[in-house]
C-alpha positions as a Markdown table, in Angstrom:
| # | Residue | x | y | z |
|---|---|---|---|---|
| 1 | Unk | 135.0 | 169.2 | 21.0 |
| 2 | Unk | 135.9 | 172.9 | 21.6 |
| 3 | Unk | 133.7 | 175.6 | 23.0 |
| 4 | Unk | 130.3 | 175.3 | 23.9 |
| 5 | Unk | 128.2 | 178.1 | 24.0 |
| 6 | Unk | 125.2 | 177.8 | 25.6 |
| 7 | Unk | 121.9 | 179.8 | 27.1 |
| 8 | Unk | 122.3 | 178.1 | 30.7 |
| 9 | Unk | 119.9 | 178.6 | 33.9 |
| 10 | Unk | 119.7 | 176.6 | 36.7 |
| 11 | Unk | 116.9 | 176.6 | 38.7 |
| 12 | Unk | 115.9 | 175.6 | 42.4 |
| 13 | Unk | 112.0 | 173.9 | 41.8 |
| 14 | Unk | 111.5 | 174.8 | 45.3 |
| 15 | Unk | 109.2 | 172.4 | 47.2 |
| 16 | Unk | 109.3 | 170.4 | 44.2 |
| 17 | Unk | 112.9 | 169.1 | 44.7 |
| 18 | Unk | 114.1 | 169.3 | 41.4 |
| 19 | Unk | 116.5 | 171.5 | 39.4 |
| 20 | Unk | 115.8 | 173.0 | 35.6 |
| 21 | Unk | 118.4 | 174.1 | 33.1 |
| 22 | Unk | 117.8 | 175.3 | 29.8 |
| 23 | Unk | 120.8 | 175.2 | 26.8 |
| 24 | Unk | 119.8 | 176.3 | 23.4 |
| 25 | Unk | 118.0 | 172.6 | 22.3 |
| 26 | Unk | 117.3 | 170.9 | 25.5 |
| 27 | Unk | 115.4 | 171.8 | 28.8 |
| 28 | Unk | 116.7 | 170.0 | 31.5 |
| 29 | Unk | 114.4 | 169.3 | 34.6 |
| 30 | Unk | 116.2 | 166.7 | 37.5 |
| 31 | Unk | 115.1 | 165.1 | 40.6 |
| 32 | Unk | 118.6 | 164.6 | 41.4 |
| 33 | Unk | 120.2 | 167.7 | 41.7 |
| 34 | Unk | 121.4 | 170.5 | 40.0 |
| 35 | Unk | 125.0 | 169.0 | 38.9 |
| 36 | Unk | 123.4 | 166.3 | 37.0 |
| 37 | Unk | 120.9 | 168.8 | 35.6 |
| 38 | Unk | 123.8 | 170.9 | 34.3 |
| 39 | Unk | 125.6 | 167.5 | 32.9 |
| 40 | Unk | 122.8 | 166.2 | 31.4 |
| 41 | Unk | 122.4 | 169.1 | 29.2 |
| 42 | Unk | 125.4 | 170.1 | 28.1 |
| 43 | Unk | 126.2 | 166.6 | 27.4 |
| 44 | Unk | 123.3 | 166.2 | 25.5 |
| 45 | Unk | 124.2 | 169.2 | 23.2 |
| 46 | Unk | 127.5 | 167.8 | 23.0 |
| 47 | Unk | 125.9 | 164.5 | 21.9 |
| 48 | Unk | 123.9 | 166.6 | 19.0 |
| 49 | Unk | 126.6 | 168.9 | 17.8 |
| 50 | Unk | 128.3 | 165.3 | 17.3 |
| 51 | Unk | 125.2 | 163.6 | 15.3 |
| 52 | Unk | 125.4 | 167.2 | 13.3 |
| 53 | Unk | 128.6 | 166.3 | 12.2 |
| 54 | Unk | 127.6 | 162.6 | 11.5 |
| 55 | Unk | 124.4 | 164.3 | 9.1 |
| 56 | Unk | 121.9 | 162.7 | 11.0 |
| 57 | Unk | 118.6 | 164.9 | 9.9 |
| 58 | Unk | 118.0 | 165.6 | 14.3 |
| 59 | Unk | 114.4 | 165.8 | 13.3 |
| 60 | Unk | 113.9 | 166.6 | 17.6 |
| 61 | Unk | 112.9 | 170.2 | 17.6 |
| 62 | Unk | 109.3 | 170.6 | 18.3 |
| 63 | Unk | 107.7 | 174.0 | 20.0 |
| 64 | Unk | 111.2 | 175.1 | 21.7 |
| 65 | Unk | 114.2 | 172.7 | 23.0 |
| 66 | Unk | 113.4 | 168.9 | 24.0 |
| 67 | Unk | 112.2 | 168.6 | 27.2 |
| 68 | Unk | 114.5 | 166.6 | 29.4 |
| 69 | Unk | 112.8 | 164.8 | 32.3 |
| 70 | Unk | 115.3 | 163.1 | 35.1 |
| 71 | Unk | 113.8 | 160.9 | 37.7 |
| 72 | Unk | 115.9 | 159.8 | 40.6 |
| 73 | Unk | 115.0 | 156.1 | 40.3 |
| 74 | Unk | 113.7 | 154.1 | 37.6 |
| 75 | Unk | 110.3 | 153.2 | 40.3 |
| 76 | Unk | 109.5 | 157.2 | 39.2 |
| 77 | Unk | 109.7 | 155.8 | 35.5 |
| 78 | Unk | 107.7 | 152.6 | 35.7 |
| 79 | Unk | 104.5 | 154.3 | 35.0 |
| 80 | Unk | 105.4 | 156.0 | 32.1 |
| 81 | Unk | 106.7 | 152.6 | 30.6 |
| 82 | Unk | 104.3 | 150.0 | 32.2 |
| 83 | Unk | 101.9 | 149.9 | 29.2 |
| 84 | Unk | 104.1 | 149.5 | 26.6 |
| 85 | Unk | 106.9 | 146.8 | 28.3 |
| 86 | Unk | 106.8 | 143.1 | 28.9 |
| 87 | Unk | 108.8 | 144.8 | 32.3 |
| 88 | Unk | 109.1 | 148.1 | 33.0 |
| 89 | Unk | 112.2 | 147.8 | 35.5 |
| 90 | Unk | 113.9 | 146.8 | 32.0 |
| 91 | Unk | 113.4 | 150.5 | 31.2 |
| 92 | Unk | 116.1 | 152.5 | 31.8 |
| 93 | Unk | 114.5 | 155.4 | 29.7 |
| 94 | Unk | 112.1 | 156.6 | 27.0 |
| 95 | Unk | 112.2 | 159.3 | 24.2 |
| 96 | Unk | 108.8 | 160.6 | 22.5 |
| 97 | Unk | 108.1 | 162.9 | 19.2 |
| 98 | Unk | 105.0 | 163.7 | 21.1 |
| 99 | Unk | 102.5 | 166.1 | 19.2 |
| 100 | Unk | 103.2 | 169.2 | 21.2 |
| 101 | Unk | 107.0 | 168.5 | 22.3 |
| 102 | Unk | 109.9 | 166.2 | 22.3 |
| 103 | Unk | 110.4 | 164.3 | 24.9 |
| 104 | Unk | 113.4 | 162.6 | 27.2 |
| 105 | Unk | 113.0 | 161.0 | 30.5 |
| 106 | Unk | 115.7 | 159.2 | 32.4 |
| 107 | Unk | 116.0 | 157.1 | 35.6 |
| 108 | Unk | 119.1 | 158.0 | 37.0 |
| 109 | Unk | 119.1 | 155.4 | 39.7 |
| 110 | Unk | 119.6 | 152.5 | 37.6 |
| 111 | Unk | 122.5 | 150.1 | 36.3 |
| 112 | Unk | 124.4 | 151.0 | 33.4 |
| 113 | Unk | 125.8 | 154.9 | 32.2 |
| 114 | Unk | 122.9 | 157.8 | 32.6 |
| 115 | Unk | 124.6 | 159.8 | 30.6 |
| 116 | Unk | 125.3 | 157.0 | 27.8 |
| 117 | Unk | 120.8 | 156.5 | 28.0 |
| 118 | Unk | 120.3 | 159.9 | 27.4 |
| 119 | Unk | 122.5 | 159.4 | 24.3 |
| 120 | Unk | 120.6 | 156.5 | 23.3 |
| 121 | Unk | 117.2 | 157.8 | 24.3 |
| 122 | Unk | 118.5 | 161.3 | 22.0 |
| 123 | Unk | 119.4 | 158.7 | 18.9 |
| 124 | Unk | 115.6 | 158.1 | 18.7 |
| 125 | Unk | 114.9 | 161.2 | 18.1 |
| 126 | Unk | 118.2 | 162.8 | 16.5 |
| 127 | Unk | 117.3 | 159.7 | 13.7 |
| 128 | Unk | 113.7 | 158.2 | 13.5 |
| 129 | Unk | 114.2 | 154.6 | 12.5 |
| 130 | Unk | 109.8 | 155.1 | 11.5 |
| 131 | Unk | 108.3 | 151.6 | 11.8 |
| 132 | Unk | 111.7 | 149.3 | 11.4 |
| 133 | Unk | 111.8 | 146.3 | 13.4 |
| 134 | Unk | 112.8 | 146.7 | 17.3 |
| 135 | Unk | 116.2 | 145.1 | 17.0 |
| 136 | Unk | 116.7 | 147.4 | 14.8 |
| 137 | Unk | 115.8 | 151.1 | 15.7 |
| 138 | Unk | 117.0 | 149.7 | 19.7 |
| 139 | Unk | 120.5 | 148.8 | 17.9 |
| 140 | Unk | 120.9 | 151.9 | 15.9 |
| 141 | Unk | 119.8 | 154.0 | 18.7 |
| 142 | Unk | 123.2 | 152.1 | 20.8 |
| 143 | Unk | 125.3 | 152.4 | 18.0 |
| 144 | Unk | 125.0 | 156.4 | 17.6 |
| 145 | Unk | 125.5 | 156.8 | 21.3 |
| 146 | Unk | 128.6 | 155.0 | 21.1 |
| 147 | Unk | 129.6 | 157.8 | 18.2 |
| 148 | Unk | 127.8 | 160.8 | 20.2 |
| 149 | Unk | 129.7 | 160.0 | 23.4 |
| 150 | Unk | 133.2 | 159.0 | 22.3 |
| 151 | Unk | 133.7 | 160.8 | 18.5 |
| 152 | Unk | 137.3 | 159.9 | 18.5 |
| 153 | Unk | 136.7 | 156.2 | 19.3 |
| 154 | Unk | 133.4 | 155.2 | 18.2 |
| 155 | Unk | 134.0 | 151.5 | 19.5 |
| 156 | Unk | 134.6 | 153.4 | 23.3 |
| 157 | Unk | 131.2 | 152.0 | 24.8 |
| 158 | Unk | 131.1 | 148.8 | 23.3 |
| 159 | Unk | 133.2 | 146.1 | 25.9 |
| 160 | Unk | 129.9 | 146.2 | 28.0 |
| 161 | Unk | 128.4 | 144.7 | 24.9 |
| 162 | Unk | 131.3 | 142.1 | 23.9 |
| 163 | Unk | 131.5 | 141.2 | 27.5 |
| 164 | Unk | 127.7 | 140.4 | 27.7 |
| 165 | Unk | 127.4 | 138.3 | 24.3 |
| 166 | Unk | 130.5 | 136.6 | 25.4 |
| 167 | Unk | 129.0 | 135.9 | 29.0 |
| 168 | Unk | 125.0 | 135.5 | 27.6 |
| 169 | Unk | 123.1 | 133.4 | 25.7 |
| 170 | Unk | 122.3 | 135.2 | 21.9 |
| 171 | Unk | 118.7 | 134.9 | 20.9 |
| 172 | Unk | 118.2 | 132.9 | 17.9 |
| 173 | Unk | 118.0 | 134.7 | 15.0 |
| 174 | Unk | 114.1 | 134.2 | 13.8 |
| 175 | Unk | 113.2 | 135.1 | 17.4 |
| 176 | Unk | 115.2 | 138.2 | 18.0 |
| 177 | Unk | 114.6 | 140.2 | 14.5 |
| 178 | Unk | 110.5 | 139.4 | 15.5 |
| 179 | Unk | 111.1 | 140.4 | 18.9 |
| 180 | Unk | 108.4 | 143.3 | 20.3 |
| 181 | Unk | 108.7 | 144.9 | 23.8 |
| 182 | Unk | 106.3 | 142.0 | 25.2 |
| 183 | Unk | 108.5 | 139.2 | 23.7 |
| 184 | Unk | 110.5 | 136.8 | 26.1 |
| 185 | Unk | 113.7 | 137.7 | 23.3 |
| 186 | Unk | 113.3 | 141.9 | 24.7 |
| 187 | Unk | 113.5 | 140.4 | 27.9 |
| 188 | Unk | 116.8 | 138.7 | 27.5 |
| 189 | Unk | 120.1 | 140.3 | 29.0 |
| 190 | Unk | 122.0 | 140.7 | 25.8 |
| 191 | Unk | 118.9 | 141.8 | 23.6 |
| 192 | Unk | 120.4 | 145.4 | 23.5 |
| 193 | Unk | 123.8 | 144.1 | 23.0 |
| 194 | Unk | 122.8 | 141.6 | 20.4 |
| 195 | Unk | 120.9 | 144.7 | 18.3 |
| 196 | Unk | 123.9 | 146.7 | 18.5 |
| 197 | Unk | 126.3 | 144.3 | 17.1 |
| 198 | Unk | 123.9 | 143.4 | 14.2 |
| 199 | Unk | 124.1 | 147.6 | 13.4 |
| 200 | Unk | 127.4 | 147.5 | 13.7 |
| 201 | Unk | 128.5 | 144.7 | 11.5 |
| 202 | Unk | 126.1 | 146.8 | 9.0 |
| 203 | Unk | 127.8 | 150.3 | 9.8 |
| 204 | Unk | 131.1 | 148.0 | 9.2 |
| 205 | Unk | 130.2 | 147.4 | 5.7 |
| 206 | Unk | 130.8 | 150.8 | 5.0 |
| 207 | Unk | 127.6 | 152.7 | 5.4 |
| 208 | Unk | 127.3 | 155.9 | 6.8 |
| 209 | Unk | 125.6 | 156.7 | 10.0 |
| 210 | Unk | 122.8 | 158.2 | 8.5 |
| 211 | Unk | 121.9 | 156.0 | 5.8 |
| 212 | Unk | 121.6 | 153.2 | 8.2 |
| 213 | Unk | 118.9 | 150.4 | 7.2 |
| 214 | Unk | 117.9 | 147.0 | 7.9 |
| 215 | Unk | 117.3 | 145.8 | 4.7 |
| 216 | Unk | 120.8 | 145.0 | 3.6 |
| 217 | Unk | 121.2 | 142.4 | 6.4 |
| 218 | Unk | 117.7 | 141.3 | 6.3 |
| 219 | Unk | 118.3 | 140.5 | 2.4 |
| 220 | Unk | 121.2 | 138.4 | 3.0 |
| 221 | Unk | 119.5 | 136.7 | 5.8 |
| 222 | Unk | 116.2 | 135.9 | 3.0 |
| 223 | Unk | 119.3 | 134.3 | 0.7 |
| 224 | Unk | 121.8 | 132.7 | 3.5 |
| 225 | Unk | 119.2 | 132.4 | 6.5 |
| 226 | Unk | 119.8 | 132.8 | 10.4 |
| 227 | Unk | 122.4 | 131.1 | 11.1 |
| 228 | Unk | 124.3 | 132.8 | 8.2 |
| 229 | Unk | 123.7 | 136.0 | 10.3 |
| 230 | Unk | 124.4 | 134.6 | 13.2 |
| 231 | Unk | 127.9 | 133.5 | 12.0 |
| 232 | Unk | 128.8 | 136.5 | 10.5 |
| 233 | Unk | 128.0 | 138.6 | 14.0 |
| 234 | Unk | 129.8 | 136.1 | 16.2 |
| 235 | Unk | 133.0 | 136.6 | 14.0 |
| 236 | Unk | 132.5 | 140.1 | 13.7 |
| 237 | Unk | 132.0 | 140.2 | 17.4 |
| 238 | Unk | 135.4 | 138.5 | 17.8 |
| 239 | Unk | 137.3 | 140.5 | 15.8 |
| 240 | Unk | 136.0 | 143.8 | 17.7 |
| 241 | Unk | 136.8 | 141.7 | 20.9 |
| 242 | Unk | 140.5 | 141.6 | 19.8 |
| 243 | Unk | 140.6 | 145.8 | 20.0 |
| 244 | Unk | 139.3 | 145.8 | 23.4 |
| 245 | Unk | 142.1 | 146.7 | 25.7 |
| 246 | Unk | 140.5 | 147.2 | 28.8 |
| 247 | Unk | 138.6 | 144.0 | 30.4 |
| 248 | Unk | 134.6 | 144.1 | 31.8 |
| 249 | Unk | 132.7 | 147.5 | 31.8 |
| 250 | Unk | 134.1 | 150.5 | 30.7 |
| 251 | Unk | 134.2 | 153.2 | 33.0 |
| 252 | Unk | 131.0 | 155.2 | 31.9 |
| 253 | Unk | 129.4 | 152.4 | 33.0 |
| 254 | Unk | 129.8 | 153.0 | 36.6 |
| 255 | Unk | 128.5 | 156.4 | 36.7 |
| 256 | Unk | 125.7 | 156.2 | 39.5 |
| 257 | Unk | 123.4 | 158.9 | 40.8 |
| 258 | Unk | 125.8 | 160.4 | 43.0 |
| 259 | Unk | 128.4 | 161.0 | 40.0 |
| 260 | Unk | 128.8 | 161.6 | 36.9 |
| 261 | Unk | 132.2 | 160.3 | 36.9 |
| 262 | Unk | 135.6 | 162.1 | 35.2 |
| 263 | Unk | 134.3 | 162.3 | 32.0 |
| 264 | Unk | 130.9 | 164.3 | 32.8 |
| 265 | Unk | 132.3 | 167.0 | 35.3 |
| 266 | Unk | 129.8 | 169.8 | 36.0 |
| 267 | Unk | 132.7 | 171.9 | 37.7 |
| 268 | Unk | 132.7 | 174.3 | 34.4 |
| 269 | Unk | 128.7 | 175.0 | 35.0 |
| 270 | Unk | 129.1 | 176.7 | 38.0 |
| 271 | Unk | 132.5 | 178.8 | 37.2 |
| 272 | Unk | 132.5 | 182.1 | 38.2 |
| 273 | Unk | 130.7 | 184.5 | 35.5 |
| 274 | Unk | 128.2 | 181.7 | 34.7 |
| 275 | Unk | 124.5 | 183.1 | 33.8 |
| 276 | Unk | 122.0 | 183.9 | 36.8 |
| 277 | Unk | 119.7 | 181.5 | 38.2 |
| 278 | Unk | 116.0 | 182.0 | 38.8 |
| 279 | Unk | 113.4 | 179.8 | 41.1 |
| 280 | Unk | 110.8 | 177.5 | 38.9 |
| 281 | Unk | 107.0 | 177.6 | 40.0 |
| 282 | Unk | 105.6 | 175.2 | 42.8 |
| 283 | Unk | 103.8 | 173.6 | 39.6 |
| 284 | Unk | 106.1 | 172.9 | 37.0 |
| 285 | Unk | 107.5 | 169.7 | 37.6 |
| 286 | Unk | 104.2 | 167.8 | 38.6 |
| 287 | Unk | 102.8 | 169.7 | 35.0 |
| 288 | Unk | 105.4 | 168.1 | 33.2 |
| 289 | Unk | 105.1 | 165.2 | 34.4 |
| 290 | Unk | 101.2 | 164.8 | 33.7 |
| 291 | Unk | 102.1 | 166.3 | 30.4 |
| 292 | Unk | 104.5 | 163.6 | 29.4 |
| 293 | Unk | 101.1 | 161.2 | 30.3 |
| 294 | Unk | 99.2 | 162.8 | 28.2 |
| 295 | Unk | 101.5 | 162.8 | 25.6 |
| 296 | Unk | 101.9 | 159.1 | 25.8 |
| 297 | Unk | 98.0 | 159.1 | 25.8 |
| 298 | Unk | 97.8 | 158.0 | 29.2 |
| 299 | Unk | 94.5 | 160.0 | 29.7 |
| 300 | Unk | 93.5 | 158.3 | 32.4 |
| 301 | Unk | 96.6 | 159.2 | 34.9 |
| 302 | Unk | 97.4 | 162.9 | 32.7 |
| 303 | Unk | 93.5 | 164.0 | 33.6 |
| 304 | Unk | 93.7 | 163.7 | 37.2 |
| 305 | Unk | 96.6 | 165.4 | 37.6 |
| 306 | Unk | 96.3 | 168.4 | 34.9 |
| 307 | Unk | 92.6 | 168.6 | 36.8 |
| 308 | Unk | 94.3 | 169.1 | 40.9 |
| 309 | Unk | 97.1 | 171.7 | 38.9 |
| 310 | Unk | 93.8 | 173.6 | 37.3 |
| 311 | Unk | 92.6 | 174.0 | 40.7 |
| 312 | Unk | 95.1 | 174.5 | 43.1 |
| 313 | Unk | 97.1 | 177.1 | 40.9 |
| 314 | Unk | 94.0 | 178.9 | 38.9 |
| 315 | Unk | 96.4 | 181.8 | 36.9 |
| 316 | Unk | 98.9 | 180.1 | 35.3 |
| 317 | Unk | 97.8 | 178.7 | 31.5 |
| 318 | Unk | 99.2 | 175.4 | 31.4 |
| 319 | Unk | 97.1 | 173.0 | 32.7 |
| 320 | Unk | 93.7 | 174.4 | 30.9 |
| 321 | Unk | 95.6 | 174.1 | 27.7 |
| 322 | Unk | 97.0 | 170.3 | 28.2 |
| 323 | Unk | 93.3 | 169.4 | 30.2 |
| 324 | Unk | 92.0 | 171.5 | 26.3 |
| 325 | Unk | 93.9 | 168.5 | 24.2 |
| 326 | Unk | 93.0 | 165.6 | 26.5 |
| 327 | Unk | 89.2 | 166.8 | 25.6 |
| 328 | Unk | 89.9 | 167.2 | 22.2 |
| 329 | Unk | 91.3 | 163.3 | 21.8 |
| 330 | Unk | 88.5 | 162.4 | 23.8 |
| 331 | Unk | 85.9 | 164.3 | 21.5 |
| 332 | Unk | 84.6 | 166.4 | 23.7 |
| 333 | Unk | 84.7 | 169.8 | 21.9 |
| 334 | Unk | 82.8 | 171.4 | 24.3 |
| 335 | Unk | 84.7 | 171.3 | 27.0 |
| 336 | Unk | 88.1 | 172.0 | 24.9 |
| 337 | Unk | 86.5 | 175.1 | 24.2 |
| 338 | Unk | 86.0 | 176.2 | 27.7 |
| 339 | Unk | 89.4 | 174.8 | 28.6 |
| 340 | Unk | 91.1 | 177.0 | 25.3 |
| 341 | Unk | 88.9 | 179.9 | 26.4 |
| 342 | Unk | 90.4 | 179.7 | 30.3 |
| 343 | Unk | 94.0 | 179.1 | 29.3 |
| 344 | Unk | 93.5 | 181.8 | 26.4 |
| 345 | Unk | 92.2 | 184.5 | 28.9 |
| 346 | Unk | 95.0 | 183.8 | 31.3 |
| 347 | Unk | 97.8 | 184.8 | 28.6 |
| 348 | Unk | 98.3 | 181.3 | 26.9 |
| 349 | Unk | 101.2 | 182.1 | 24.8 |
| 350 | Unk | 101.7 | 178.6 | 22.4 |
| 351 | Unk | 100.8 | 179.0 | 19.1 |
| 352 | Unk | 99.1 | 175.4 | 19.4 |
| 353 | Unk | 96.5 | 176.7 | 22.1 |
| 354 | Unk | 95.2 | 179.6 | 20.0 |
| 355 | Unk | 95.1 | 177.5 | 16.6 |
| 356 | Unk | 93.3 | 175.0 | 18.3 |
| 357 | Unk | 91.1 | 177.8 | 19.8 |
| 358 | Unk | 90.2 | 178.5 | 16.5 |
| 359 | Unk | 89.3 | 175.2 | 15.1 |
| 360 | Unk | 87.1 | 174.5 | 17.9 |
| 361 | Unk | 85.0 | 178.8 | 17.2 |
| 362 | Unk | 84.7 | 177.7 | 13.7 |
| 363 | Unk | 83.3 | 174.8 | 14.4 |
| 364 | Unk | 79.3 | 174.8 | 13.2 |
C-alpha cells in the first residue's frame, strides 16, 4: 500500500506496564507490549487510508487522533461491556463516538484476529450505521474489515465465516434481523458470520461500500419473506464457498497475544532512524481508562477513580476536567465549577474545559 508516513513515539508507561504510540489519527496505548502497540497503529492507519479510498465519510476524528485502548485479556474488557451485553466474554472489543474523543478498546487475549477487531471496531466509527438494526451495523462493520485488511482480495477474511455457517446453526430470519445485544440470536456462534453474509450478498448487488443500507434487503424480505432471504444467503454463501481455496481459518486468525503473525510485522517500527521515544506519566493509563467509563456513562466506576487520580497526582489537569463533566451530567454545577476552576488553574489546555468553564461563569 506504499509508504507510510507517520508521527510515531513509543513510550514505556512505567509502573503502569503499558506502551503508547501516537501516528497521525490514532493514539495507541497497550498492556501488551510495545510491538503490538506499534502494529496496532500503523495497521490501523493502513486500515483508514484503505476506507479513504473506498469514500467512507471516517467521521472518527474528535479532539486529536482516536484513542486506542489494548487490554491484555478480554477479563480487563468485561467491565466496559457488562452493561450493555447479554455476555460480556462475547466481546471481543468496543468502539465509541464519545462526546470528548473517539474511542477503541481491544482484548488482545482472546480467539479470533486482534488485528482484524480493531478493523472492525474502526468500521464503526470510519462509517456510522446511526440507529440501523444490529445485524446490520455488526455485519457492515465485518464486511469493511475484510476490505480494510486485505484491499486486493476483499473476500481474504471471510472462510472463518463460510466455515462457521457451514458448521452452525443460522438463526431464523425474524429472530436474527430483531436480534439486540441481550437476545439469545447475539449470543449464537454464527451471529457475526450470519450479519456479514447478509452485507455481503447486498454489497454483491452492486452497491458501493459507502452507500451500504439495509433497506434494499429488508424490502425484499416485506415482499418474499424470511425464508426468501434466507435462500438467497445460503446460495450466495455457496457460491463464495466455491472461491475458497484454503480449508478452516485463515491465517489472521491465529494471531494471538504473543504475535502478530507475518502479515502484521512490527520489525519496520523499530528500524534504525525511527523517531525518539519518551516515558508516559505514572497516571495516564488508569486516566484513560476511567475516562473511557465516563464516556460510556459509567459514573459510578469513572468517579471513583478520576477522584484517587485528583488526589494522588494534584498538578496535572486531567482528572479535574473529566471529575468537571461527570458533575455536569450529574447536575451538579457547582461542583463543575470548582472542578473547571482547578483543572483551568493547573494549565488545562482543551478547548472543551475552558468553553465549559464558561457556561458554567455565565450561569445566573
Amino acid at each position: 500500500m506504499g509508504a507510510l508516513a507517520l508521527v510515531l513515539f513509543c513510550v514505556p508507561a512505567g509502573a503502569s506496564a503499558a506502551w503508547e504510540c501516537q501516528t497521525t489519527h490514532f493514539r495507541v496505548i497497550s498492556e501488551p507490549g510495545p510491538e503490538i502497540a506499534v502494529a496496532a497503529a500503523q495497521h490501523l492507519e493502513g486500515v483508514r487510508r484503505r476506507f479513504e479510498e473506498l469514500g467512507l465519510p471516517l467521521a472518527d476524528q474528535k479532539n486529536g487522533p482516536t484513542l486506542v485502548l489494548i487490554f491484555a485479556n478480554r477479563e480487563s474488557l468485561d467491565p466496559y461491556a457488562s452493561r450493555d451485553s447479554r455476555d460480556p466474554s462475547l466481546t471481543r472489543g468496543l468502539s465509541l463516538a464519545g462526546g470528548d474523543q473517539t474511542w477503541i478498546a481491544v482484548a488482545w487475549d482472546a480467539p479470533g484476529s486482534p488485528m482484524a477487531a480493531l478493523a472492525h471496531e474502526y468500521a464503526h466509527l470510519a462509517r456510522p450505521a446511526g440507529s440501523a438494526p444490529l445485524w446490520f451495523r455488526e455485519g457492515l462493520a465485518e464486511y469493511l474489515a475484510g476490505l480494510g485488511t486485505a484491499p486486493e482480495a476483499p473476500e481474504a477474511l471471510s472462510p472463518h465465516h463460510l466455515q462457521a455457517l457451514r458448521e452452525q446453526p443460522w438463526s431464523e430470519w425474524g429472530e436474527f434481523v430483531a436480534a439486540n445485544r441481550m437476545s439469545a440470536a447475539f449470543a449464537r456462534p454464527n451471529f457475526y458470520s450470519q450479519a456479514w453474509l447478509a452485507v455481503h450478498w447486498l454489497a454483491a448487488q452492486g452497491t458501493a461500500p459507502a452507500r451500504l443500507e439495509p433497506g434494499p434487503l429488508e424490502s425484499l424480505v416485506r415482499d418474499h419473506g424470511g425464508k426468501w432471504a434466507e435462500t438467497r444467503l445460503s446460495e450466495h454463501a455457496a457460491r463464495l464457498w466455491e472461491g475458497v481455496t484454503l480449508p478452516g481459518r485463515p491465517q489472521q486468525q491465529s494471531a494471538g497475544p504473543d504475535s502478530v503473525g507475518p502479515a502484521e510485522s512490527t520489525g519496520a517500527a523499530f528500524a534504525p532512524g525511527s523517531p525518539p521515544s519518551r516515558q508516559t506519566e505514572a497516571w495516564e493509563l488508569q486516566f484513560w481508562r476511567a475516562e473511557f467509563h465516563r464516556e460510556l456513562g459509567h459514573w459510578d466506576l469513572a468517579q471513583p477513580a478520576l477522584e484517587l487520580l485528583e488526589r494522588d497526582f494534584p498538578k496535572i489537569p486531567e482528572p479535574s476536567e473529566a471529575l468537571a463533566a461527570v458533575a455536569i451530567a450529574r447536575g451538579r454545577y457547582d461542583l463543575a465549577e470548582e472542578k473547571l476552576r482547578s483543572a483551568v488553574g493547573k494549565g488545562a489546555l482543551r478547548p472543551a474545559t475552558h468553553f465549559r468553564y464558561s457556561l458554567m461563569l455565565m450561569r445566573p
